[in-house]
C-alpha positions as CSV (number, residue, x, y, z in Angstrom):
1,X,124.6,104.1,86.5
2,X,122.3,101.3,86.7
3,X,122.5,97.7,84.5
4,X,121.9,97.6,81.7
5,X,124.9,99.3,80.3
6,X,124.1,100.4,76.9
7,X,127.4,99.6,75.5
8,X,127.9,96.5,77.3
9,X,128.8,93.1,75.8
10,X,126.6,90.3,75.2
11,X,127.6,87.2,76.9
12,X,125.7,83.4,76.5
13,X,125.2,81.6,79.5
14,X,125.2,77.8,78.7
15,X,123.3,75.3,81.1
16,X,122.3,71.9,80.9
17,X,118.8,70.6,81.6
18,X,117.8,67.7,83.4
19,X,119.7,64.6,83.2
20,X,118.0,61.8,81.1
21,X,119.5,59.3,83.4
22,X,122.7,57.4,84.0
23,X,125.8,56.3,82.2
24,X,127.2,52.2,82.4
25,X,129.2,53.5,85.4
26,X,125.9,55.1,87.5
27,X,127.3,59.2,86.6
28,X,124.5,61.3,85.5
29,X,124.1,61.7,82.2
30,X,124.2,65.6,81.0
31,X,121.2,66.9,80.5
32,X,120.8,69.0,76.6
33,X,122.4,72.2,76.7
34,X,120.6,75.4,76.5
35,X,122.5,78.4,75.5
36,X,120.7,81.6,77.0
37,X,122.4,85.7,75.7
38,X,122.3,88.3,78.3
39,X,122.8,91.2,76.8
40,X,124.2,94.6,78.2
41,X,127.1,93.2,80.6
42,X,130.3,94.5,81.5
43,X,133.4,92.3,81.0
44,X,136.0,93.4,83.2
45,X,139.7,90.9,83.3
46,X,140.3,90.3,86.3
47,X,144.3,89.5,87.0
48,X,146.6,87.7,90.4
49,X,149.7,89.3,91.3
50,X,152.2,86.1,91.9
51,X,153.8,85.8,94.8
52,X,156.9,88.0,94.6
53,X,160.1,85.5,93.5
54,X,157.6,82.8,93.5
55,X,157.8,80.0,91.2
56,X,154.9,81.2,89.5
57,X,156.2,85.2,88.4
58,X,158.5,84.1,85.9
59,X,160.0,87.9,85.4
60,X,155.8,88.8,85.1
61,X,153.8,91.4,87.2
62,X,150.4,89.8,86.1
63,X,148.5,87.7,84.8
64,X,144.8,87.8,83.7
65,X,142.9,84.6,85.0
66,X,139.8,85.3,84.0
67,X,136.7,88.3,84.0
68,X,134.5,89.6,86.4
69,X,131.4,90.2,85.3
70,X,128.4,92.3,85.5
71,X,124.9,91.7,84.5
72,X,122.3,93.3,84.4
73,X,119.9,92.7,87.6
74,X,117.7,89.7,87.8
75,X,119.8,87.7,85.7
76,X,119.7,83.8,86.4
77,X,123.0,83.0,86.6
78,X,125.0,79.6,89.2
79,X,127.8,78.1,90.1
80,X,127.2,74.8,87.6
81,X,125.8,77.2,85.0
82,X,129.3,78.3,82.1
83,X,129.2,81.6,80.2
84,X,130.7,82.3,76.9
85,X,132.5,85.7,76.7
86,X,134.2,87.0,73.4
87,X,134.6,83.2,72.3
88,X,135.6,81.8,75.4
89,X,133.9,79.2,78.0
90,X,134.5,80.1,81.2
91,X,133.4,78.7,84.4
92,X,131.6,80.2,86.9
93,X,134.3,80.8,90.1
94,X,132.2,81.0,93.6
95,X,128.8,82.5,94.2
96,X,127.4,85.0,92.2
97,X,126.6,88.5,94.7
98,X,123.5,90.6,94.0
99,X,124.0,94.1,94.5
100,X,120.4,95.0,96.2
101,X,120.2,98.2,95.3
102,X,122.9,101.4,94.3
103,X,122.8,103.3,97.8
104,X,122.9,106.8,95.6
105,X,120.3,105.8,93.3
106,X,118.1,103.3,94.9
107,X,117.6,101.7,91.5
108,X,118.4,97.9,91.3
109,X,122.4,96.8,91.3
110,X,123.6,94.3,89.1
111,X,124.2,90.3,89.4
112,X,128.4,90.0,89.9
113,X,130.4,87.0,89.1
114,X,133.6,85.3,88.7
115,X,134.0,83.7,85.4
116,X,137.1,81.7,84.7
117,X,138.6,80.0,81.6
118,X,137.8,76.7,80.9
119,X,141.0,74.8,79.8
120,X,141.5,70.7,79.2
């Protein structure tokens, strides 16, 4: 089935405008934030397997590191752009894909991306 999904989550995507110009230090200042919802996503976690007897497995078999999302098609999303999803920032983790078009359907695909947590 084609986005949207009907009983998909709502998900804000939060991106800063234009910087006004430059901190004491020469760093660009942030620009305001704009919080945009995109409505009809799906919200998917999206888990690592540790490395078997790796430090990092600590007697676990998973551990979710974020989602993967799914918006609906044409949806402005990028790599500097942030998302919130069912009260968390997240990041955006590598370049969004655009799925051209559903090879049974023909109809648009949707916009996929990697959205991690923000911590710190």
């Amino acid at each position: 089935m084609p986005a949207p999904y009907p009983f998909g989550e709502t998900i804000v995507r939060l991106r800063h405008g234009p910087s006004p110009g430059r901190d004491e230090r020469g760093q660009p200042i942030p620009g305001p934030l704009t919080e945009t919802p995109i409505p009809s996503c799906v919200v998917a976690p999206r888990a690592e397997l540790p490395q078997v007897g790796g430090d990092e497995q600590q007697e676990r078999d998973t551990v979710i590191v974020g989602y993967t999302v799914y918006a609906p098609s044409g949806t402005d999303i990028v790599t500097t752009d942030q998302v919130r999803i069912r009260g968390e920032v997240c990041g955006i983790t590598g370049e969004p894909g655009v799925w051209l078009c559903n090879p049974f359907t023909g109809l648009a695909g949707p916009v996929q991306f990697a959205a991690d947590r923000v911590t710190g």
